[in-house]
N, C-alpha and C positions, 0 to 999 in steps of 0.2 A: 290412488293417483296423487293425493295429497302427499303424503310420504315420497314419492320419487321424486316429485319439484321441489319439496322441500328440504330436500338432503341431495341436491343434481350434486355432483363433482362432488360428494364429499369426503372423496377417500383423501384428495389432495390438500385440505385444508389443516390447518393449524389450528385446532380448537383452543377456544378459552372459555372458563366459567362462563364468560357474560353472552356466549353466543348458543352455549348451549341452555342459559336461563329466558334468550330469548325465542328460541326454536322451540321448547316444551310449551313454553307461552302460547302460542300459536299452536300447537299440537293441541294440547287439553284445550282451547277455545273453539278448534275443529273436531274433538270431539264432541264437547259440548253440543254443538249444531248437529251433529251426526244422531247422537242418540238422546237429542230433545232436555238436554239436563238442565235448568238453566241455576243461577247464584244463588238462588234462594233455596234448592234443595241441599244445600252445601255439603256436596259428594269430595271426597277428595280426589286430587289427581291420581292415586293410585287406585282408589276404586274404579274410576274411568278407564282406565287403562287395563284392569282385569276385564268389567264389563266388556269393554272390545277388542278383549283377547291379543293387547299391542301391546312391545317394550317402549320403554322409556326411549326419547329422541340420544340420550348420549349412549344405549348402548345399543341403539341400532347405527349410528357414526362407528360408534367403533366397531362392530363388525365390517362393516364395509370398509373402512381400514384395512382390518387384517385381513380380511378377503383381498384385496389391494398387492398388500404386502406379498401373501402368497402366491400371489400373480408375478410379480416381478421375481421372487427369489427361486420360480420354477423357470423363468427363460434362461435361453442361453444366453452365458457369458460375452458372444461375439454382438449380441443386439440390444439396442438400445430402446429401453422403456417408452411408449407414447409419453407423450406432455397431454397434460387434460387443460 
């Protein structure tokens, strides 16, 4: 549930470095909580990330992106995309 509030709308956004430095932040701190790790076992963030089986915050954006994208480039020509 963490992951969907925290990436809502995010096919529609304009990512940059600093938003997706700040979302991982927040991700590995919610892991951390998740599975008890705390700064002094100094796991890295990819370790955390295999242990719970999760991609990194900027390549689950970009999926959903191109999931997105796919979406629009299958309608038809005569209708017009929702606005999110």
């Amino acid at each position: 549930m963490c992951i969907s509030i925290l990436l809502y709308v995010s096919e529609s956004w304009t990512p940059y470095r600093h938003h997706f430095k700040a979302l991982e932040a927040y991700h590995v701190k919610c892991l951390q909580a998740i599975l008890g790790v705390r700064w002094w076992h100094k796991v890295t963030h990819s370790d955390l990330r295999s242990r719970a089986k999760v991609q990194s915050i900027e390549c689950l954006v970009m999926q959903r992106q191109l999931r997105w994208v796919g979406h629009i480039i299958r309608m038809s020509p005569n209708r017009l995309p929702p606005l999110l």
